[in-house]
Steps between C-alpha positions, in 0.01 A plus 500: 500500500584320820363486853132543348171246594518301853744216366211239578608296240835443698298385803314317338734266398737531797150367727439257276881339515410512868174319411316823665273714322379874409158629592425825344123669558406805318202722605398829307523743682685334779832384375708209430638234747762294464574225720779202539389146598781371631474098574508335848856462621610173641559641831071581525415144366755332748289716788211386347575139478589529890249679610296185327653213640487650850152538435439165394713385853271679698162350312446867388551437099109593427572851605750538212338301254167547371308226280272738287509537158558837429386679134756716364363743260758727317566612135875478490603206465855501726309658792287241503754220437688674847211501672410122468853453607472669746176369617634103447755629722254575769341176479152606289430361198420725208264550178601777254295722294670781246203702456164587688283274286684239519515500861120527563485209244734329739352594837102415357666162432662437795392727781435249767821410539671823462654667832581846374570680167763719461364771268647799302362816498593610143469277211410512155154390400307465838673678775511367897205704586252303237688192537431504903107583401501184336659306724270625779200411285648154475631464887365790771782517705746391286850567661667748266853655587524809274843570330601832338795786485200788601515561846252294716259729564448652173475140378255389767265829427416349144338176699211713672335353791643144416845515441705177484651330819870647487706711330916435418681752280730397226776454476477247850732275633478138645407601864251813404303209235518274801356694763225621290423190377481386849342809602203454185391106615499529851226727479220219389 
């Protein structure tokens, strides 16, 4: 029969001859979402690249770039790869860890001279939760700028008294990672 299932196969590969992506989050109980990453259009990097060099005219460059290393902790693999695009784009510099161990391994080696880690909620083997535990152990304080679908405050509730420093829900864009980045380190 036709006209049966969500044809995500189709957009699947229509995104990825756009070089976009799917994101699809299941939750029992809850439903399925489905969303389109669609890649930045020329027109938003042109405005970008302005607003950057007038910036830089006006001796105001540091406000749009940042010169922390930033931690990005995700278990798929192209969200991550985005996101340290992304990130170069902003001017940070980034580490990348695919799963929870192997980002406290990361951060108990290099700590010191990591600005802010960029840390998913839900992974396989040791889930954001644990994985902030451990980084807290390591680093009190340490600057963490929680990422999931859930909604904020759901997300936030599993944290307790000491949740991390900032929250951004996925799927975000350039300006959203940006301002919460921004928003994360400037409160030292």
């Amino acid at each position: 029969f036709t006209g049966r299932g969500l044809g995500l196969a189709a957009v699947y590969g229509i995104m990825t001859a756009h070089k976009g992506a799917v994101m699809v989050q299941t939750e029992i109980d809850a439903g399925t979402s489905v969303r389109a990453l669609f890649p930045v259009t020329e027109e938003a990097l042109h405005a970008f690249r302005e607003r950057l060099s007038t910036a830089e005219a006006h001796g105001t460059a540091e406000s749009l770039r940042s010169k922390g290393l930033v931690l990005v902790v995700d278990d798929e693999e192209w969200i991550r790869d985005l996101t340290v695009k992304r990130l170069e784009h902003l001017g940070y510099e980034a580490l990348e860890a695919d799963d929870g161990d192997q980002a406290v391994e990361i951060f108990r080696e290099r700590w010191k001279e990591i600005s802010c880690v960029l840390l998913d909620l839900t992974m396989p083997k040791k889930a954001g939760g644990q994985v902030f535990r451990e980084m807290s152990a390591i680093s009190p304080g340490v600057k963490v700028l929680l990422a999931s679908g859930y909604d904020e405050e759901e997300a936030l509730r599993r944290f307790g008294d000491a949740p991390p420093a900032g929250f951004i829900h996925k799927p975000y864009d350039l300006q959203t990672l940006e301002e919460r980045l921004e928003r994360v380190l400037r409160n030292a």
